[in-house]
C-alpha positions as CSV (number, residue, x, y, z in Angstrom):
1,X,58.0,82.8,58.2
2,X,58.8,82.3,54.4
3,X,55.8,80.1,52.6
4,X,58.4,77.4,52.1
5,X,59.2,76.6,55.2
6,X,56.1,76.7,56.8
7,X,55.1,73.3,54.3
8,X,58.1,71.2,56.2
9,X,56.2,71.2,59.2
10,X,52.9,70.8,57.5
11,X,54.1,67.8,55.2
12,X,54.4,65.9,58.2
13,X,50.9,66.4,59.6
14,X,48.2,63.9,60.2
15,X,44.9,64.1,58.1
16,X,41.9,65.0,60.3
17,X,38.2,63.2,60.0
18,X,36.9,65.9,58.3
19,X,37.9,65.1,55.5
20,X,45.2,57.2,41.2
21,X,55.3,58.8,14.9
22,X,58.1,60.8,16.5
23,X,57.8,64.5,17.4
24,X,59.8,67.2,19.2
25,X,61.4,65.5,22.2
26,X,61.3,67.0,25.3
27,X,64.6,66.0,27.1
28,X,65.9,69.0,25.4
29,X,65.2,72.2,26.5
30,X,65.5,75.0,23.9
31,X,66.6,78.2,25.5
32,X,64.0,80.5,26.3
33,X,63.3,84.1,24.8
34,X,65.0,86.7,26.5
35,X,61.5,88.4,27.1
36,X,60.5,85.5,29.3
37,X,61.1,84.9,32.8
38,X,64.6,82.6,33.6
39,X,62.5,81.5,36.8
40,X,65.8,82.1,38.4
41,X,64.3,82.5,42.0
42,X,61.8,79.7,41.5
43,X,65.0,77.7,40.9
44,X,66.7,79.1,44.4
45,X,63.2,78.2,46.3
46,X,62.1,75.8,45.1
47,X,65.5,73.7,45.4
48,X,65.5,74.7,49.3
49,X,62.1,73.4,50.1
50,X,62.8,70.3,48.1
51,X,65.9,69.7,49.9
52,X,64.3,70.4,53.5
53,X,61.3,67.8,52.2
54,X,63.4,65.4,51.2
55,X,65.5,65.7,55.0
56,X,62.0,65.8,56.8
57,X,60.3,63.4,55.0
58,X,63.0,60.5,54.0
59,X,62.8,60.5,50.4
60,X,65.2,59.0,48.2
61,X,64.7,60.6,45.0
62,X,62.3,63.8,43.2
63,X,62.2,65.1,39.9
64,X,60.8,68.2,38.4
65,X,60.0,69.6,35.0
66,X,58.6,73.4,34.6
67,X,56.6,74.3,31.5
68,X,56.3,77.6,30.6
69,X,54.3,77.7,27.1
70,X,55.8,75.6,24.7
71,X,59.1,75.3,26.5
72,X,60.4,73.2,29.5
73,X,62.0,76.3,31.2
74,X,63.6,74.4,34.2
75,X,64.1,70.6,34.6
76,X,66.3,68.8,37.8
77,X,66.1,66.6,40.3
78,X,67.7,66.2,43.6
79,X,68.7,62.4,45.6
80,X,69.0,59.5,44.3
81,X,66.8,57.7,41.7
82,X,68.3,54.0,42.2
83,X,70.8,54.4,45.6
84,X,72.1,51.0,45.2
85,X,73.3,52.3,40.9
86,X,74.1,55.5,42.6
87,X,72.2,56.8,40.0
88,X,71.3,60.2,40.5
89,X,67.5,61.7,40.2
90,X,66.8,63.5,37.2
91,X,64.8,64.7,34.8
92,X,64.9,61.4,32.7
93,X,64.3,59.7,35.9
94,X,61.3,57.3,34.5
95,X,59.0,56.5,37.5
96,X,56.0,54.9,38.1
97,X,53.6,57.6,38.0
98,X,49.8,55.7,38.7
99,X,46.8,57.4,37.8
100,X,48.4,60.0,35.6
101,X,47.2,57.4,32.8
102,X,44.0,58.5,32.9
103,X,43.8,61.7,31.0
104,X,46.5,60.1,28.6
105,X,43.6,57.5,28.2
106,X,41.0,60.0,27.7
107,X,43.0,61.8,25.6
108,X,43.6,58.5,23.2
109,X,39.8,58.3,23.4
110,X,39.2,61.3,21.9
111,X,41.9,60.9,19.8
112,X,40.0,57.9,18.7
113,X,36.4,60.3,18.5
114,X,37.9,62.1,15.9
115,X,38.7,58.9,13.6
116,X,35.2,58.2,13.6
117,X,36.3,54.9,15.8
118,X,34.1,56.1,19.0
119,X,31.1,57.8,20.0
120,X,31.3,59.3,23.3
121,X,27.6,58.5,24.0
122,X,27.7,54.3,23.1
123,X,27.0,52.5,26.1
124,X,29.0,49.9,27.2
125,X,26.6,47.5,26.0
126,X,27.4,48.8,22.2
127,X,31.1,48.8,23.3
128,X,31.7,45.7,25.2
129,X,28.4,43.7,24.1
130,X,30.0,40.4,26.5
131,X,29.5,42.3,30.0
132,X,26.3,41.9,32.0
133,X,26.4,44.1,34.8
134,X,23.7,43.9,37.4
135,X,20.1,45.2,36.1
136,X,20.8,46.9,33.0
137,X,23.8,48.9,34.0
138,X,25.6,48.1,30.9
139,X,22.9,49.8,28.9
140,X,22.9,52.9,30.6
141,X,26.4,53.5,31.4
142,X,27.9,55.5,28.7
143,X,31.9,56.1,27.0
144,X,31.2,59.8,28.4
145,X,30.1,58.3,32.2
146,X,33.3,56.4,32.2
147,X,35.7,59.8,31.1
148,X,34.1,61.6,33.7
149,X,33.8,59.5,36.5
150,X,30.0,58.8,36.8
151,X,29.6,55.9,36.1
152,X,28.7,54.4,39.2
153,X,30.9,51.4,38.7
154,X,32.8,50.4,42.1
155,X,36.2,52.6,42.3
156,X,38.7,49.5,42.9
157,X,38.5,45.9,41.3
158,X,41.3,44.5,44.1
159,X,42.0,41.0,41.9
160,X,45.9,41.3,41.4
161,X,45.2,44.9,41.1
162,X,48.9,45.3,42.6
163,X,51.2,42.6,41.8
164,X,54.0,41.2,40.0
165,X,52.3,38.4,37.9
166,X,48.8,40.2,36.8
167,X,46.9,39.1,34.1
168,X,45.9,40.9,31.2
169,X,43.4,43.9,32.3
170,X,40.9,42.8,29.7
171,X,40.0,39.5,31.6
172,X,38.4,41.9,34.0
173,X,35.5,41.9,31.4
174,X,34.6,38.3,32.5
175,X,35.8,39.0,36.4
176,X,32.7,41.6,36.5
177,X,30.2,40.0,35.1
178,X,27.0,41.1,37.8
179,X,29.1,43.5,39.5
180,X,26.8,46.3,41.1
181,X,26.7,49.7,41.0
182,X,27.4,52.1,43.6
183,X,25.1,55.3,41.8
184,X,22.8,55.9,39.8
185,X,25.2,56.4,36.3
186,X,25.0,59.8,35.5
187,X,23.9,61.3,39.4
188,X,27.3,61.6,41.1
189,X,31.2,61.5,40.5
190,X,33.1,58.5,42.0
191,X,36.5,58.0,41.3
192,X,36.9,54.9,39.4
193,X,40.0,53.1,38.4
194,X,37.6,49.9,37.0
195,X,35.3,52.4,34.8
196,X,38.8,54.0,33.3
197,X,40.0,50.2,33.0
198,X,36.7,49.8,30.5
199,X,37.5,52.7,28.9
200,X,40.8,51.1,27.9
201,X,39.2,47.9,26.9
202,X,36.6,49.5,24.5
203,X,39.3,51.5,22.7
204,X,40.8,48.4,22.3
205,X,37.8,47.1,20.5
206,X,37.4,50.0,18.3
207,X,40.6,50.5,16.9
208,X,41.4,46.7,17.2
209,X,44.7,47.2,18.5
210,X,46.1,46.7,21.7
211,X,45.9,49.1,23.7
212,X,49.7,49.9,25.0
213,X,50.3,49.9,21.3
214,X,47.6,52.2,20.3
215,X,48.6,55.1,23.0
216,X,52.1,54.6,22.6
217,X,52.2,55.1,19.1
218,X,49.0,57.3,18.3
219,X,49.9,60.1,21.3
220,X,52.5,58.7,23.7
221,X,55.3,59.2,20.9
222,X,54.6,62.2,18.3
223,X,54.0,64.1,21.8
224,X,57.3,63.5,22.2
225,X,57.2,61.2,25.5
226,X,59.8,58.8,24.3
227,X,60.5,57.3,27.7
228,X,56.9,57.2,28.9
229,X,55.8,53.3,28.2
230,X,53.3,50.8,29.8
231,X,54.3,47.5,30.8
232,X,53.7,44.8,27.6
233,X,53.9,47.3,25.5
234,X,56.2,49.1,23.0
235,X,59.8,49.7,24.7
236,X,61.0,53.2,25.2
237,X,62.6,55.2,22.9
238,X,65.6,57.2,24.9
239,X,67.7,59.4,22.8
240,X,70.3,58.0,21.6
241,X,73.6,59.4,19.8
242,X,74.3,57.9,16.2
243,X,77.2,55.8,16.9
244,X,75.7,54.8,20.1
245,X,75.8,50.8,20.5
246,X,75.0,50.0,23.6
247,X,71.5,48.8,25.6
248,X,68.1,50.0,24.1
249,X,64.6,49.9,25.5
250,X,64.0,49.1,29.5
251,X,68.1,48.8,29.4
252,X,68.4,52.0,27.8
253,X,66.4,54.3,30.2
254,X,67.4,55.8,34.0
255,X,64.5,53.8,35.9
256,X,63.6,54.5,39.6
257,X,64.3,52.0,42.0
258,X,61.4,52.0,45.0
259,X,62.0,52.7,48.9
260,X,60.2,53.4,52.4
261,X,62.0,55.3,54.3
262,X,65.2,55.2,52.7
263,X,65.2,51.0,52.1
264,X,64.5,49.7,48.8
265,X,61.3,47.7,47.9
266,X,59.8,46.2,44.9
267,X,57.4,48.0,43.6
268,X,54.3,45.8,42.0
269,X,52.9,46.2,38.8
270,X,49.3,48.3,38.8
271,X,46.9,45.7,36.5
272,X,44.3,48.0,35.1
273,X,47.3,49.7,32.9
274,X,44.3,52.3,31.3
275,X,43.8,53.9,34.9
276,X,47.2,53.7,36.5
277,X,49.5,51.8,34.1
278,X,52.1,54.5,33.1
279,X,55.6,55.2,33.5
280,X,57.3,58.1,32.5
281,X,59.6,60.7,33.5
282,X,58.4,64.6,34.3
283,X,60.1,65.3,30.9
284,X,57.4,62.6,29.3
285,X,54.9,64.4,31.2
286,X,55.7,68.0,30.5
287,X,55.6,66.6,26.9
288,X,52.0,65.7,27.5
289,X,51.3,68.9,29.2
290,X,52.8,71.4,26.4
291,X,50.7,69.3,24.1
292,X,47.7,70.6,25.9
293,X,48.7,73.7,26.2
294,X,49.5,74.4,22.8
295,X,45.7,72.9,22.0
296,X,46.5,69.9,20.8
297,X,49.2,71.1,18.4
298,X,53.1,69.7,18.3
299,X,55.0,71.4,15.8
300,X,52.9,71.4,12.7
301,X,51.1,68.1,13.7
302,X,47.7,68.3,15.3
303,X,47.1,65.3,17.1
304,X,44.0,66.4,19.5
305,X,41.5,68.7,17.8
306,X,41.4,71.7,19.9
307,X,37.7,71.1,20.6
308,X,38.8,68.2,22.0
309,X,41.0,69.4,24.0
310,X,38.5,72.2,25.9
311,X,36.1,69.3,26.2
312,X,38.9,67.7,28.4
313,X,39.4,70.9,30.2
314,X,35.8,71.6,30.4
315,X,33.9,70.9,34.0
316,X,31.2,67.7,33.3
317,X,29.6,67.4,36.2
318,X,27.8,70.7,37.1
319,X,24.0,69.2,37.5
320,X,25.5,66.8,39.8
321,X,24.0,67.9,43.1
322,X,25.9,66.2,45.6
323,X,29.4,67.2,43.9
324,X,29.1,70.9,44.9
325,X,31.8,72.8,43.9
326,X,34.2,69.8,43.0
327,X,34.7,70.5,39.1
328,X,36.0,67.4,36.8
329,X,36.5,67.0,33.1
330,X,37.1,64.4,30.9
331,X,39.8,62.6,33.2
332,X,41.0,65.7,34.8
333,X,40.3,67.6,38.3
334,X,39.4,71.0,37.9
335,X,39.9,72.5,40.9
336,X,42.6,72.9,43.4
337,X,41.8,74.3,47.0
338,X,45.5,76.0,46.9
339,X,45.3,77.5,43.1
340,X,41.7,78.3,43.2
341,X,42.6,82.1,43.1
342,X,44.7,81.7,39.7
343,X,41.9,80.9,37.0
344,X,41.4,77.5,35.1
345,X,43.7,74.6,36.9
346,X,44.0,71.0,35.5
347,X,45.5,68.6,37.6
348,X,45.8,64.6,38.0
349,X,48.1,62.9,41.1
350,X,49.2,59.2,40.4
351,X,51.2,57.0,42.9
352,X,51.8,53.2,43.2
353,X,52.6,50.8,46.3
354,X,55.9,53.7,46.5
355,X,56.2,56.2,43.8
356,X,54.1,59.2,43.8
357,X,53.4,61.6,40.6
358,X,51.6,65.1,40.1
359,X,50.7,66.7,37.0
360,X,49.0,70.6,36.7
361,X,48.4,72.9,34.7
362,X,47.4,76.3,34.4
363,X,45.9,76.8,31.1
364,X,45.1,80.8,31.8
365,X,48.9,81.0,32.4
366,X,50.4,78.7,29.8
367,X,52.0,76.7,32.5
368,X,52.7,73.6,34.0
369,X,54.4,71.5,36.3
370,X,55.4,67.8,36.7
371,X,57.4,66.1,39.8
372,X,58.0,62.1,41.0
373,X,59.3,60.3,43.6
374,X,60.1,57.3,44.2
375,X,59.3,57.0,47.8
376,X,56.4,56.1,49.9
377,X,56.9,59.1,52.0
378,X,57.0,61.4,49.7
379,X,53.2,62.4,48.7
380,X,53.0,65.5,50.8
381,X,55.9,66.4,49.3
382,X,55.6,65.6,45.5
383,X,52.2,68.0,45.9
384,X,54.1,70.6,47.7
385,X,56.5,70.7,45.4
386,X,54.1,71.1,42.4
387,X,52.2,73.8,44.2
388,X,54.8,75.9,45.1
389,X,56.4,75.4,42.0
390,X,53.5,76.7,40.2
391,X,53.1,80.1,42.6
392,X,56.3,81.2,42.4
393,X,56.4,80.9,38.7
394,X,53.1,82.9,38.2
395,X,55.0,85.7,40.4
396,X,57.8,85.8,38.1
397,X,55.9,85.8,35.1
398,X,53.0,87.8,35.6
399,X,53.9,89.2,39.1
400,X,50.8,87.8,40.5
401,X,51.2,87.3,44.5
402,X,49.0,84.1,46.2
403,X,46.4,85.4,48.7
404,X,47.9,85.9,51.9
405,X,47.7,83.0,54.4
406,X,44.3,83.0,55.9
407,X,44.7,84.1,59.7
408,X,44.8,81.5,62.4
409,X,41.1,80.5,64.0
410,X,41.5,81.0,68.0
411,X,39.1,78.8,69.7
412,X,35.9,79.9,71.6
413,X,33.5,77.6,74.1
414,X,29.8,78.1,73.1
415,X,27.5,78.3,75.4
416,X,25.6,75.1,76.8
417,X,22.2,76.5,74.9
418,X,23.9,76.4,71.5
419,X,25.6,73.4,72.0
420,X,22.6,71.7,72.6
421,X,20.8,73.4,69.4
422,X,24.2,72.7,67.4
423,X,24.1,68.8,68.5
424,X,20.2,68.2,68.2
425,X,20.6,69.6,64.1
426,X,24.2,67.8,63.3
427,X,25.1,65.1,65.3
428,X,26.1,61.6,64.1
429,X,28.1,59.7,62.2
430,X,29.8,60.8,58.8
431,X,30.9,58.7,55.4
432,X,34.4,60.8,54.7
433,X,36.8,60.1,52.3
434,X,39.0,58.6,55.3
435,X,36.0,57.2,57.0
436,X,33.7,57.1,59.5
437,X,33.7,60.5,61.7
438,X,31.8,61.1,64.6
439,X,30.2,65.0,65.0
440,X,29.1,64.7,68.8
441,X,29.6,65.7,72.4
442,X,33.3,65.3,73.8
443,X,34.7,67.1,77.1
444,X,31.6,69.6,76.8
445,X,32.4,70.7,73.3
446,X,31.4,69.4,69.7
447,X,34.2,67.7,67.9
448,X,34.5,65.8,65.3
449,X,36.7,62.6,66.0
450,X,37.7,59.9,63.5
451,X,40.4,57.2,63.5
452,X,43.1,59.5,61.4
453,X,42.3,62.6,63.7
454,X,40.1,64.9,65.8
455,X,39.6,68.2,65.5
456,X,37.3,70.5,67.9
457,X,35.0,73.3,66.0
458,X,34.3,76.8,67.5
459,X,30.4,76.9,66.7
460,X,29.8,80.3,65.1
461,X,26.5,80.0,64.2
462,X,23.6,77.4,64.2
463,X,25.3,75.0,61.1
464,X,28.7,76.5,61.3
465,X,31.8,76.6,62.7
466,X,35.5,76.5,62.2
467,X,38.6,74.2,63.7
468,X,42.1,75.3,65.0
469,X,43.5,73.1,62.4
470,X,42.4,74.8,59.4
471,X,42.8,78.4,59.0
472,X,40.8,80.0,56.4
473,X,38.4,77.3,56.3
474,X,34.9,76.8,57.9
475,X,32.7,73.8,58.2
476,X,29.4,73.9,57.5
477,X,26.5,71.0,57.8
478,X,24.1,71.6,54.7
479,X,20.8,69.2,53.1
480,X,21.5,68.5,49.3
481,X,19.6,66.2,47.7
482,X,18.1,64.3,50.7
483,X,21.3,63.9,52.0
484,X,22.7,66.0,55.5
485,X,26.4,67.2,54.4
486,X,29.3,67.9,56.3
487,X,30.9,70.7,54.0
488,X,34.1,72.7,53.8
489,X,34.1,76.0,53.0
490,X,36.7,78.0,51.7
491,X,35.6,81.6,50.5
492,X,33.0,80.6,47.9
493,X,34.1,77.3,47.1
494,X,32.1,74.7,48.8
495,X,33.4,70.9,49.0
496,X,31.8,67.7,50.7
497,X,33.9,66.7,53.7
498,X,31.3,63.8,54.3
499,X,27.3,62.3,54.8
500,X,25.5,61.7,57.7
501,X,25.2,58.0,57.9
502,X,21.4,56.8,59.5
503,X,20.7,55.6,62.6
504,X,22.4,52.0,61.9
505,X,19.6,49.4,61.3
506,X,19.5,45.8,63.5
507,X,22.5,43.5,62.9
508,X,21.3,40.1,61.3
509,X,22.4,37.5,63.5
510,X,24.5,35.8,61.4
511,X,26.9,39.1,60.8
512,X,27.6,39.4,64.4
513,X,28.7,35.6,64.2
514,X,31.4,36.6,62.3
515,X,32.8,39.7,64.2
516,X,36.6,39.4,64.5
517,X,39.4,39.5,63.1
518,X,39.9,38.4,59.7
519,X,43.0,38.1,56.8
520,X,43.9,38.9,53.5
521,X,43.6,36.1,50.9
522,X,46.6,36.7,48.4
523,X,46.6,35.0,44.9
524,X,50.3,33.9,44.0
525,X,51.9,37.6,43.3
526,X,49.4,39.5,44.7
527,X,50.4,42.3,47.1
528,X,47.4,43.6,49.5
529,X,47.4,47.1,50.1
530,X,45.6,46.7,53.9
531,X,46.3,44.8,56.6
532,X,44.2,43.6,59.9
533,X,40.9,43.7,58.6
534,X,38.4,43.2,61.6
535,X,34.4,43.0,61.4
536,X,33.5,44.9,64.3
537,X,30.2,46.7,65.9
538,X,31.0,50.6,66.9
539,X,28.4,52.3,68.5
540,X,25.6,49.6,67.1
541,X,27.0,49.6,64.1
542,X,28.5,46.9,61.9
543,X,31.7,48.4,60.5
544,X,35.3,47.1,58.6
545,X,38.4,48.6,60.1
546,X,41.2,47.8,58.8
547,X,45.1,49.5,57.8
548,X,46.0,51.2,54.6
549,X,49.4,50.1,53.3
550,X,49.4,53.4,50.9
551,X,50.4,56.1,53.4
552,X,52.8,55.9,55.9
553,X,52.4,55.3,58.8
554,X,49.6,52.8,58.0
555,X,46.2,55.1,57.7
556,X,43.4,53.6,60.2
557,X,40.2,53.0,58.1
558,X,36.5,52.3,59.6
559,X,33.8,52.0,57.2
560,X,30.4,51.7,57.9
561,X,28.4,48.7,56.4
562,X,25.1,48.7,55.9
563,X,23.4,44.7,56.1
564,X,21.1,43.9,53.0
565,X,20.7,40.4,54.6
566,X,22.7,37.7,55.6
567,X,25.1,37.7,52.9
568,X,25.2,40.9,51.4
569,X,26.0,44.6,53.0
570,X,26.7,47.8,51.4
571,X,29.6,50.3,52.4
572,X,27.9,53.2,53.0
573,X,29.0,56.7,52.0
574,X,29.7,58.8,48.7
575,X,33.1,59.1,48.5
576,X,35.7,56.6,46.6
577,X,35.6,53.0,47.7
578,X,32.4,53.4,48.8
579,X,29.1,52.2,48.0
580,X,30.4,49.2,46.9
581,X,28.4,45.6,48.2
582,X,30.5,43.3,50.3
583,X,29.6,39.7,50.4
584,X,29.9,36.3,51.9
585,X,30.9,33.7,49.8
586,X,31.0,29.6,51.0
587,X,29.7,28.3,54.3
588,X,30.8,27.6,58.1
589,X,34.6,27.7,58.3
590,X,35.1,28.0,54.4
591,X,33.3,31.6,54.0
592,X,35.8,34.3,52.6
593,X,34.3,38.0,52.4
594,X,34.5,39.0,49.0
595,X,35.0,42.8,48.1
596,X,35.6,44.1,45.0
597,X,37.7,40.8,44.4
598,X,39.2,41.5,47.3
599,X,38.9,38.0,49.4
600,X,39.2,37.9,53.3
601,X,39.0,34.4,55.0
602,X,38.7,34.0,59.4
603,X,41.8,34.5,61.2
């Protein structure tokens, strides 16, 4: 079966438990040395498998943009970008693409190093002297913790994080004030879009500019991104002929409308504009992505040192323990469990309420890759997409071949002896990513079972085994750092799939008064991002369950909660979103639990 169509089928599988000046512009593409690859059957396969995703997965509208050096070597796009317009999905296509803002942000930081403006080890209490963090958080949590992710700041700060009348993302400054940490800074990585957000505000407070303003005009344009913009700040600069009279700015530019399964939606604003703020079309971002490649350099202009840029390429977290083998930078991920095999990879994903993004590069290989989509549905697919991309461009280049697929993992009872010996080491309840998995005894056999899936392992040894549903892979249960791991294992590289929880501890009475179902509390233009959150006991232990509106269908979450007292618990677990404190706020029928400024009242 060709590689391409064996990702239809898996696009539309569940996940398991074990488990965002002016310079060259890039809308045109120069024509390519006649040395270098024309990427001609990259073109033919990858356009098949983006039509078949966009049938199997009811997506309106992907772009894509192929960097090979300093070129854009292929650019397209296939449905429809706005389908009420009829405007076609193209390379200028500017969508909302999330979290890519991040290494732009990091990459204005640095920018801002090199002026002298920024140290990358002042602490926040040096940058933003107004915030008072629980204990002395501020003091210790430094411009470098914030660029890398370990900061131990919560991951989310839900006030109008998603909406369509957000304040300005500095008032989160005073919204913070005695926040808590979720680490130690400096001890783990978790994801954080608020410790990005700070980022943002304490370039704003160095260069005393705004910050849209300051990116736009610093990186955003002599990069040659002349669509890319961020809400409130300087309007896009589309190309334009001389004589041309007509609309400029937002008017000017082929923006992508929003859908779920093929019916248009609004698609809110992201607040915290420094962690998930941009828009941009793959042309902006293969702008960004030539400028990395090319060390910092656009034309004759360098606007990144290139010591700057390795630092962003460089892995940051290597002492950290309890990150095993996942490798970050300075706002970047470093490795890829599909492109491990090709050398150095770069990546970043980004999505919104609807629009998805993906952005890699392969520095080793001087290329790169960018697609979008405007459709809820699509984020299997955008990532596909890239992938593939990327693969059959490296075998066109340099002739390299991907490994071949790893074969399938038939299943195998153990016997009841070491079942038993499995069990009595690993049994319990994990913290994953999609959260709370159970290792333990089902129909004889171990499985692991979860809310988003199951999956039954073939024990192979006394902390190992594999499951049907991931070929190539094994799982293995490890101690780091006083914690018990569930890991998986692919060749050499080693990532967490989750943490053992402890036995839970006694419910305080007055927790168990308010098991039950509870609801969102919107501010005016707020849009939640779950639904049906329910306080419930699983197993003797207190736990939030509740829908994610970012995947569809809706992803079943169950997090574990940990009570400090009556008032106060802690989500337990290392990955994003967790470790953060929930509390109870006001008393009798008036409490509201209060997350993250995320406010829940009794339904």
């Amino acid at each position: 079966m060709p590689r391409w169509i064996a990702l239809i089928a898996a696009t539309l599988v569940g996940p398991l438990g074990l488990g965002g000046c002016s310079g060259p512009d890039p809308a045109t593409t120069r024509e390519a040395p006649r040395e270098r690859p024309r990427y001609v059957e990259t073109r033919e396969t990858i356009t098949r498998l983006a039509e078949d995703l966009i049938r199997a997965n009811d997506i309106t509208g992907i772009s894509l943009a192929l960097v090979d050096g300093d070129e854009i070597v292929w650019a397209t796009g296939w449905g429809l970008a706005d389908v009420d317009a009829r405007l076609r999905a193209g390379p200028r296509t500017v969508y909302n693409v999330g979290s890519i803002a991040k290494p732009i942000t990091a990459a204005a930081i640095l920018q801002a190093v090199e002026r002298g403006q920024l140290k990358l080890d002042q602490t926040l209490a040096e940058l933003i002297p107004e915030l008072d963090l629980a204990g002395t958080a501020e003091h210790e949590i430094t411009l470098a913790h914030l660029l890398t992710h370990q900061s131990g700041l919560p991951s989310d700060w839900f006030v109008h994080s998603l909406s369509e009348a957000a304040p300005p993302f500095s008032e989160i400054v005073g919204e913070i004030q005695g926040v808590e940490l979720v680490a130690v800074p400096g001890s783990q990585t978790v994801y954080s879009n608020l410790g990005m957000t700070l980022a943002g505000v304490a370039l704003e407070r160095a260069s005393g500019r705004p910050y849209a303003e300051l990116v736009t005009e610093s990186l955003l344009r002599p990069a040659g991104m002349r669509t890319a913009y961020f809400s409130g700040g300087p309007a896009p600069e589309p190309v334009l002929l001389p004589t041309h009279d007509g609309p400029r700015g937002l008017a000017a530019i082929e923006r992508a409308a929003a859908y779920r399964e093929r019916k248009a939606r609004l698609d809110p604003e992201f607040r915290m504009a420094p962690a998930g703020g941009l828009h941009a079309s793959v042309l902006d971002l293969a702008g960004f992505a030539r400028l990395l490649l090319a060390n910092g350099r656009v034309g004759a202009t360098q606007l990144l040192a290139p010591a700057q840029v390795e630092a962003m390429l460089t892995r940051h977290n290597e002492a950290l323990p309890l990150d095993l083998d996942h490798s970050f930078g300075y706002a970047w991920f470093l490795d890829h469990a599909e492109l491990d095999w090709v050398g150095r990879v770069a990546w970043h994903g980004g999505r919104t309420y609807y629009h998805h993004a993906r952005l890699i590069l392969l520095p080793d290989h001087g290329l790169a890759v960018a697609v979008a989509s405007n459709s809820l549905t699509a984020g299997r697919a955008v990532e596909s997409l890239a992938v593939e991309t990327l693969i059959s461009a490296l075998q066109e280049k340099h002739g390299l071949d991907p490994p071949p697929p790893p074969p399938g993992t038939d299943h195998s009872r153990a016997t009841s002896e070491a079942t038993t010996a499995f069990l009595a080491a690993h049994a319990g309840e994990y913290a994953t990513s999609v959260g709370v998995s159970t290792v333990g005894l089902h129909e004889g056999e171990v499985w692991s079972r979860a809310k988003v899936g199951s999956g039954r392992l073939t024990i192979d040894g006394p902390d190992t085994g594999t499951v049907e549903s991931m070929p190539g892979a094994r799982i293995r249960f490890i101690d780091v750092a006083d914690a018990h791991l569930m890991i998986v294992e692919r060749g050499v590289v080693r990532r967490r799939g989750g943490v053992r929880l402890p036995p839970p501890p006694p419910i305080p009475p007055a927790w168990l008064a308010r098991v039950g179902r509870w609801a969102v509390v919107d501010r005016p233009g707020e849009v939640s991002t779950i639904r049906e959150p329910t306080l419930s006991v699983n197993n003797g232990r207190l736990t939030l369950e509740f829908l994610g509106l970012l995947e569809h269908p809706p992803l079943p979450v169950l997090m574990a909660l940990h009570p400090l007292d009556d008032r106060r618990a802690r989500v337990e677990g290392l990955a994003r979103g967790q470790g953060m404190i929930i509390e109870v706020r006001g008393e009798g029928d008036d409490e509201r639990i209060w997350w993250s400024g995320r406010e829940l009242k009794r339904q």
